[in-house]
DRENDRENPA-976073 format. One record per atom (N, C-alpha, C): x, y negated, z negated; residue in three letters. Coordinates in steps of 0.001 Angstrom, whole numbers, plus 524288, in hexadecimal, padded with zeros to 5 digits. Layout:
<atoms>
XYZALA;...
</atoms>
This chain:
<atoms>
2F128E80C8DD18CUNK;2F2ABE7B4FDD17CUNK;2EDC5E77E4DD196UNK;2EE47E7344DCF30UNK;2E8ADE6F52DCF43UNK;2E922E6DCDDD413UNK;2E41AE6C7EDD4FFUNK;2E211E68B4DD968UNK;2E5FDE6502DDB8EUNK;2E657E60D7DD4E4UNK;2E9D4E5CA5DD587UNK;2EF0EE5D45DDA99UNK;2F08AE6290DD882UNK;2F5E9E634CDDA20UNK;2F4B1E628FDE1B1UNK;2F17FE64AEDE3BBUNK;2F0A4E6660DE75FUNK;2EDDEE61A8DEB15UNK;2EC5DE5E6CDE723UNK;2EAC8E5730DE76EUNK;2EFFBE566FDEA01UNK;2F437E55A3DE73BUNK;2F812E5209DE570UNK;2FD38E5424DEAE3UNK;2FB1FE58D7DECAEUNK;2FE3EE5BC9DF020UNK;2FDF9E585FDF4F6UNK;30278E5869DF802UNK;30254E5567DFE88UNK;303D9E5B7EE0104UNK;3014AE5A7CE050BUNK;2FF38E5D98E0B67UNK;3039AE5BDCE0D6DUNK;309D7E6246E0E9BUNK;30C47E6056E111CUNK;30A53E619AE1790UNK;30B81E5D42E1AA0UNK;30B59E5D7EE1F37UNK;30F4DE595BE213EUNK;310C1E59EFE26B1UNK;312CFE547EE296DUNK;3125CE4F1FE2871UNK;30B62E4FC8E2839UNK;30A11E4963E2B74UNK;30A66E4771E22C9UNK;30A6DE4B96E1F32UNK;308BFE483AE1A1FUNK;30E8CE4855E1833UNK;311BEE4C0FE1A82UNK;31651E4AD4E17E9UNK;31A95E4647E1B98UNK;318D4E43C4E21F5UNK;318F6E3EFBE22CFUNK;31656E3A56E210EUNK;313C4E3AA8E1E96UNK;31168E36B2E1B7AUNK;313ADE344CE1718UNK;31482E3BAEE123FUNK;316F1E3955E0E78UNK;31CD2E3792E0EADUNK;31F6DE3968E1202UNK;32484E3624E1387UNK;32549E31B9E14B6UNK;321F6E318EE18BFUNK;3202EE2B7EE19BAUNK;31FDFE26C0E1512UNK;31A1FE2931E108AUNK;3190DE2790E0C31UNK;32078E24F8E0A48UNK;3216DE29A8E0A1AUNK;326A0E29A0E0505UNK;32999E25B1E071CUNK;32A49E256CE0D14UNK;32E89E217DE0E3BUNK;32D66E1AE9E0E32UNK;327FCE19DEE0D5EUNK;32517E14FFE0E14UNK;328E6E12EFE0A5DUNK;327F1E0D1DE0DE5UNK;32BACE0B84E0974UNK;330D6E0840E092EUNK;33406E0D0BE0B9DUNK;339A7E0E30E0B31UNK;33B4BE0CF1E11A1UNK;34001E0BCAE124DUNK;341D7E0BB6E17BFUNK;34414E1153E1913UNK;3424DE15C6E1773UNK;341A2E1A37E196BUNK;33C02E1CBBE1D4BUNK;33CC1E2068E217FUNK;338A4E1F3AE230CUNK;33BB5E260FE2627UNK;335C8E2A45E2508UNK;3343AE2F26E270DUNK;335F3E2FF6E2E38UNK;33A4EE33D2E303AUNK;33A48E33ABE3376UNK;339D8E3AFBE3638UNK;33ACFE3D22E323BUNK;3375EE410EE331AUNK;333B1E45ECE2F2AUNK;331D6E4611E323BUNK;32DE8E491FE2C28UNK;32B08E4DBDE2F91UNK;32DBDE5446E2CEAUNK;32CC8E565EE3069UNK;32C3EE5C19E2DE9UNK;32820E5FE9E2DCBUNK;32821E64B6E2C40UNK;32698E6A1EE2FC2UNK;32B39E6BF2E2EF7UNK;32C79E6F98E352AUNK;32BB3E74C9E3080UNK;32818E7942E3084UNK;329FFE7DBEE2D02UNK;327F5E7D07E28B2UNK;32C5BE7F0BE266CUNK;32D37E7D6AE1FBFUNK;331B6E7919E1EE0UNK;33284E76B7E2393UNK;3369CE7296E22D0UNK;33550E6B1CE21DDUNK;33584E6792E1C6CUNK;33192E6432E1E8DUNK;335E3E5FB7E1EDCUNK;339A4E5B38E22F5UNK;33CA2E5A12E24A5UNK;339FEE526DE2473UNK;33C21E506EE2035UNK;33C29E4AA8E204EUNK;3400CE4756E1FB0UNK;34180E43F7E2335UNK;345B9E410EE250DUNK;3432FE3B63E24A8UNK;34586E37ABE227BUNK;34556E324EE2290UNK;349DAE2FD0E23D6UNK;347E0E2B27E266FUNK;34E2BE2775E26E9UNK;34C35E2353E233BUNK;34EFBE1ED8E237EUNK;34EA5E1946E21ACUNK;35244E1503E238EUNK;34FE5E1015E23A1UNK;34FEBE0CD2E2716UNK;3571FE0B4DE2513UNK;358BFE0C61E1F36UNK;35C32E0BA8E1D6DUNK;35F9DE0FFFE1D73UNK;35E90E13EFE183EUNK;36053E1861E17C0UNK;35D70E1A7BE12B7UNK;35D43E2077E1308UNK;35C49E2504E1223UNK;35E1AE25DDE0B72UNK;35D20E2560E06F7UNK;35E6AE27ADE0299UNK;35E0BE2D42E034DUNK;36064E309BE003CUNK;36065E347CDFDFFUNK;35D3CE3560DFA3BUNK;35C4EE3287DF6B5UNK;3592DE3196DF2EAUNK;3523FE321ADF353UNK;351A0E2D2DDF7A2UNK;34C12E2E20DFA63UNK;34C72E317BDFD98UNK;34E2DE3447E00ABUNK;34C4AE39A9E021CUNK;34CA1E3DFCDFFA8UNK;34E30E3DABDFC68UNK;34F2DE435DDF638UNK;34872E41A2DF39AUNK;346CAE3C4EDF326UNK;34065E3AA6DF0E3UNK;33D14E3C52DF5E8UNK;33EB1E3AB7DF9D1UNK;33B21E3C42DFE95UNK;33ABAE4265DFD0EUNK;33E6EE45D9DFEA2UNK;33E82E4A3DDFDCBUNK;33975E4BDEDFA1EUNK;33A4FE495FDF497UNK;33753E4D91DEFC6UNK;33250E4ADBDF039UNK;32FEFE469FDF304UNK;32CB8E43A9DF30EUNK;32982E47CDDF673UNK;32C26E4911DF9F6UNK;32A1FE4B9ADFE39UNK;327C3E52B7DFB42UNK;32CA7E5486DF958UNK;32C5CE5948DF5B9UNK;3261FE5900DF35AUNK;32609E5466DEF4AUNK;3236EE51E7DE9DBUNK;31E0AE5224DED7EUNK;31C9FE4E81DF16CUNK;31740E4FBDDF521UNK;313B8E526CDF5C0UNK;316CEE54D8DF94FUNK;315B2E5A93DFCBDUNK;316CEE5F67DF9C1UNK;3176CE5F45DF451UNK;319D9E638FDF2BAUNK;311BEE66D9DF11EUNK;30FF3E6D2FDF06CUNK;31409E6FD0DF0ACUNK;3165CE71EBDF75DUNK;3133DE6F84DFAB6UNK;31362E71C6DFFB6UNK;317E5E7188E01E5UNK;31B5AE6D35E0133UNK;32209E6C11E036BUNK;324C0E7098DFFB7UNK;324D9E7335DFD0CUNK;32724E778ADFADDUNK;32A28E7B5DDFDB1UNK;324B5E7DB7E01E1UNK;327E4E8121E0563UNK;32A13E7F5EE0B96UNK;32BAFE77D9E0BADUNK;32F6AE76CBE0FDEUNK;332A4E7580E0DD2UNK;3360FE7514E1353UNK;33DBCE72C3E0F5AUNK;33BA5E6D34E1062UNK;33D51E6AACE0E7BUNK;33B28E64B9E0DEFUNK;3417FE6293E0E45UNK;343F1E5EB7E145CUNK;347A8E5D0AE144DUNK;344ADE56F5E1505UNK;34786E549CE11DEUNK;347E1E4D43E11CCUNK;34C9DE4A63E12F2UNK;34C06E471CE1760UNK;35273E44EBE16A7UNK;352AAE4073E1B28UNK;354DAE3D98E1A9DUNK;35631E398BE1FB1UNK;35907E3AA0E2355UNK;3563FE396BE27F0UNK;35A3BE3B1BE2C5EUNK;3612EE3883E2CC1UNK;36294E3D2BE304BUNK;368C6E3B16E2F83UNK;36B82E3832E3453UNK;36F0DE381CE340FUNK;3721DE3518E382EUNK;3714DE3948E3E6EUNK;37244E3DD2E3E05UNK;3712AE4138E4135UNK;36B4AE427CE43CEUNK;3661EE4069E4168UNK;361BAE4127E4167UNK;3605AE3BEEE472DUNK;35CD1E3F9EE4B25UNK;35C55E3B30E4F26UNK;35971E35E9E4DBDUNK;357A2E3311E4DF9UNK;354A7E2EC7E4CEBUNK;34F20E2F8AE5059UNK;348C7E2C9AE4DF6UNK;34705E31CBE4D99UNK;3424DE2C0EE4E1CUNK;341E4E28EEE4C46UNK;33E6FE2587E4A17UNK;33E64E1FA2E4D3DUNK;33CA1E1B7DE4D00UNK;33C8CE15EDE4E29UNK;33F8DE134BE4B6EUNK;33FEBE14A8E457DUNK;34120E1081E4248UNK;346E2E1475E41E5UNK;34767E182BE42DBUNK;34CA8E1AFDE4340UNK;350E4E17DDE48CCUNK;34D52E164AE4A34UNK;35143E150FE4E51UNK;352A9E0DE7E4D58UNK;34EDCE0B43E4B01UNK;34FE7E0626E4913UNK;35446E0454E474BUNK;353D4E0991E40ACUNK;356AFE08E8E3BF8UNK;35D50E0AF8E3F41UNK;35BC6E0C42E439BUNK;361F0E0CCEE4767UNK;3644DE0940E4B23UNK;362AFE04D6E4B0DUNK;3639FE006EE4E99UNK;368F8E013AE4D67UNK;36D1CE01BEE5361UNK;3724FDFF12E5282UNK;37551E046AE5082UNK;372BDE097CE5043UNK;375E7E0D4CE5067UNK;377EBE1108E5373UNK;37AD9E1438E540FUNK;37BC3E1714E598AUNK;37901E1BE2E5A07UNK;3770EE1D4DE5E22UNK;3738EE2227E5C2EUNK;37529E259EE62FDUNK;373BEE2A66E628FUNK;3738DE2D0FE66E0UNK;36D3CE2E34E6873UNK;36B9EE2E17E6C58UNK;3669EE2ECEE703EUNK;367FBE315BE73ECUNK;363A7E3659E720CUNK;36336E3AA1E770AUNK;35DB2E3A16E792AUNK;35D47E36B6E7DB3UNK;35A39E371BE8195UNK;356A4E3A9CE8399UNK;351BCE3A95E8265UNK;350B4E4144E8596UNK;35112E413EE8B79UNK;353B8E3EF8E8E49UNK;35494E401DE9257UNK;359A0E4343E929FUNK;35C90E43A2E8E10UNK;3614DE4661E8C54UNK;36505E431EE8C5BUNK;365A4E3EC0E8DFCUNK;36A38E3A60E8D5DUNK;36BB4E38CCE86FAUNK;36F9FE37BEE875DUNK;37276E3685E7FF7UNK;3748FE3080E807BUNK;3715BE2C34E7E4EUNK;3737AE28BDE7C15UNK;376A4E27F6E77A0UNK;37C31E24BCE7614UNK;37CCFE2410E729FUNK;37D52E1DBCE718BUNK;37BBCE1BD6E6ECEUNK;37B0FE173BE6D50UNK;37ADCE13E7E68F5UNK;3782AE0EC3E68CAUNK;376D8E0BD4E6326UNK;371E6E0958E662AUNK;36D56E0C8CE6188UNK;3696EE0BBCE5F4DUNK;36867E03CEE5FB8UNK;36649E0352E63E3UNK;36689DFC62E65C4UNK;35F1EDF99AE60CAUNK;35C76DFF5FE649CUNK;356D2DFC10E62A0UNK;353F4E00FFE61B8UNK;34F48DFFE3E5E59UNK;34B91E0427E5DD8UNK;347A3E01BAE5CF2UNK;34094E044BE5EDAUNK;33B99E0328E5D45UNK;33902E05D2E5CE9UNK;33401E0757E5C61UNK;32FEFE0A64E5CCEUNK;331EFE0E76E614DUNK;332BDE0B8CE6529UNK;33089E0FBEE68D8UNK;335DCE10F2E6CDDUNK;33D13E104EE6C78UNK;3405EE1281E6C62UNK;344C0E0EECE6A4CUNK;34898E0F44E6C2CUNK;34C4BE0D36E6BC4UNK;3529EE0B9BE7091UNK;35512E07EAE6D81UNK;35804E07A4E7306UNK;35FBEE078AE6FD1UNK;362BCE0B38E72E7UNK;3677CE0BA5E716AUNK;36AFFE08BEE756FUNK;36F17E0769E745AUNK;373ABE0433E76EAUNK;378A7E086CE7909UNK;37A4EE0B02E7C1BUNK;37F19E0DB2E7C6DUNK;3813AE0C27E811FUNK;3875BE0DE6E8086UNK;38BF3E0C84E8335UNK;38817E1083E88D0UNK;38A23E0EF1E8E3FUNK;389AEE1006E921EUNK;38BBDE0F8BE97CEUNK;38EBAE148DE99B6UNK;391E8E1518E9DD2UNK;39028E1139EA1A2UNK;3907DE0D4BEA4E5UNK;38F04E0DE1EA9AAUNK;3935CE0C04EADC5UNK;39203E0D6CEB14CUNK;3968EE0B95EB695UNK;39485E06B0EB9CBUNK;3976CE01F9EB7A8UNK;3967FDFCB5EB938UNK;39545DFEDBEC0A6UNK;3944DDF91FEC3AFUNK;39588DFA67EC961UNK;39A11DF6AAECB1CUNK;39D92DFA49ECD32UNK;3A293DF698ECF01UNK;3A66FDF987EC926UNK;3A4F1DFA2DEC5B5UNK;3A8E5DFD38EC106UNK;3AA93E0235EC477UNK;3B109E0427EC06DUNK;3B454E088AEC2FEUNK;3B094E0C87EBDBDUNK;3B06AE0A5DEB955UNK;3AE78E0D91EB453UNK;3A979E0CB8EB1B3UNK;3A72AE101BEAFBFUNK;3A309E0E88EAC19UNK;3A311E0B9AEA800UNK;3A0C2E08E0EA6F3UNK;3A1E0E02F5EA122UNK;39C41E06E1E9CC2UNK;39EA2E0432E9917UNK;398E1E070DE963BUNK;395F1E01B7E93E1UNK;391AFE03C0E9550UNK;38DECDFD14E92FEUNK;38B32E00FBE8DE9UNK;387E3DFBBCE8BE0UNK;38379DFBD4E8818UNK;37EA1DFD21E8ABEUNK;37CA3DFFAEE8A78UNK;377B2E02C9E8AB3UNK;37360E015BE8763UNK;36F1CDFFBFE888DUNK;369F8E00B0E85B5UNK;365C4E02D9E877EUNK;36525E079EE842EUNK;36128E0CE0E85FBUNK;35A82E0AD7E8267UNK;357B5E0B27E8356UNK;35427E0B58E7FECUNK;3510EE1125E824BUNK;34F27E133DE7C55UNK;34C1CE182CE7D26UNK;34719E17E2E79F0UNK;342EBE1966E7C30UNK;33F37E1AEDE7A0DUNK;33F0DE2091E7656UNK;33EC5E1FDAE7096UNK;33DF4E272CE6CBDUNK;33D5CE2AC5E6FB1UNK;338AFE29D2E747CUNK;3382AE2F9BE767FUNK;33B72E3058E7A2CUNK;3417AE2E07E7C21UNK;34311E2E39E7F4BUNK;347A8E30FCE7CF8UNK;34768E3261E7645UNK;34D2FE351CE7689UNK;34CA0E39D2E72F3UNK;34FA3E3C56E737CUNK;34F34E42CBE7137UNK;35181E416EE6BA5UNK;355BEE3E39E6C6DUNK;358C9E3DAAE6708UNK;35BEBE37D7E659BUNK;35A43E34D6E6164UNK;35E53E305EE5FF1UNK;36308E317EE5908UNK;36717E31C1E5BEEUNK;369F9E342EE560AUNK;36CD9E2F91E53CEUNK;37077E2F37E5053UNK;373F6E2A4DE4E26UNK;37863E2C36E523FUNK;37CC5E28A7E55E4UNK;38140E2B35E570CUNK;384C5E2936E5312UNK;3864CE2F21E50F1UNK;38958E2F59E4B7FUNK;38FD8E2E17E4CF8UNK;39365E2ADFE4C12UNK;397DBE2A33E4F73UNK;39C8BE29E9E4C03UNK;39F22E2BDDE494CUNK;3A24CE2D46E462AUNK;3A7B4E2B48E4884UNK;
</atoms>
């Protein structure tokens, strides 16, 4: 093979194949939330601030192929936007969720379920129904609750899916 070819070749690794994802999504109100190669397995997930084509992640996909190729040959190369089931993971993941209901597992092991009130940099704060026993009450009343958590304070934030 010429030189050229071997010019024209990209070095797969982590930190260059977060880059060129990065690259690809500029731009667009899509935006890289995980980018990850475990094995022979290489695992990229995007959300967007709107929603997700099929279309642009089938181009993401071969863009990605088209790159890195011939070295991405021998990984499985999955591309795709996270789903409704996928925890929330990011800052701007938790924004683009203002006003939705989500479940929070605490690492202290406690389970919130709630609606998604506020989010920033550095956590966020949910609203849920909550038991308490007035003083002078025979029963518990349930109030409104506002929790705020700091990211490193929870193991898991999911959508609560409610059918």
């Amino acid at each position: 093979m010429s030189s050229r070819f071997f010019e024209n070749m990209a070095e797969l690794n982590l930190q260059n194949l977060e880059e060129f994802v990065s690259e690809q999504l500029a731009g667009t109100d899509c935006f890289p939330v995980k980018v990850a190669i475990v094995g022979r397995d290489i695992t990229v997930e995007i959300d967007s601030d709107s929603r997700v084509d099929i279309d642009f992640v089938a181009a993401l996909n071969r863009k990605i192929e088209d790159h890195f190729a011939p070295e991405i040959d021998d990984y499985n190369l999955e591309v795709g936007s996270v789903g409704l089931t996928t925890p929330l993971r990011l800052p701007r993941q938790f924004r683009k969720n203002r006003g939705n209901d989500v479940i929070v597992m605490a690492k202290d092991g406690k389970k919130y379920s709630g609606m998604l009130r506020d989010a920033d940099d550095e956590g966020f704060t949910i609203v849920y129904q909550e038991k308490v026993k007035l003083e002078g009450e025979k029963r518990p009343t349930m109030r409104e609750t506002e929790k705020h958590f700091g990211y490193d304070e929870v193991k898991s934030v999911v959508y609560d899916l409610k059918f």
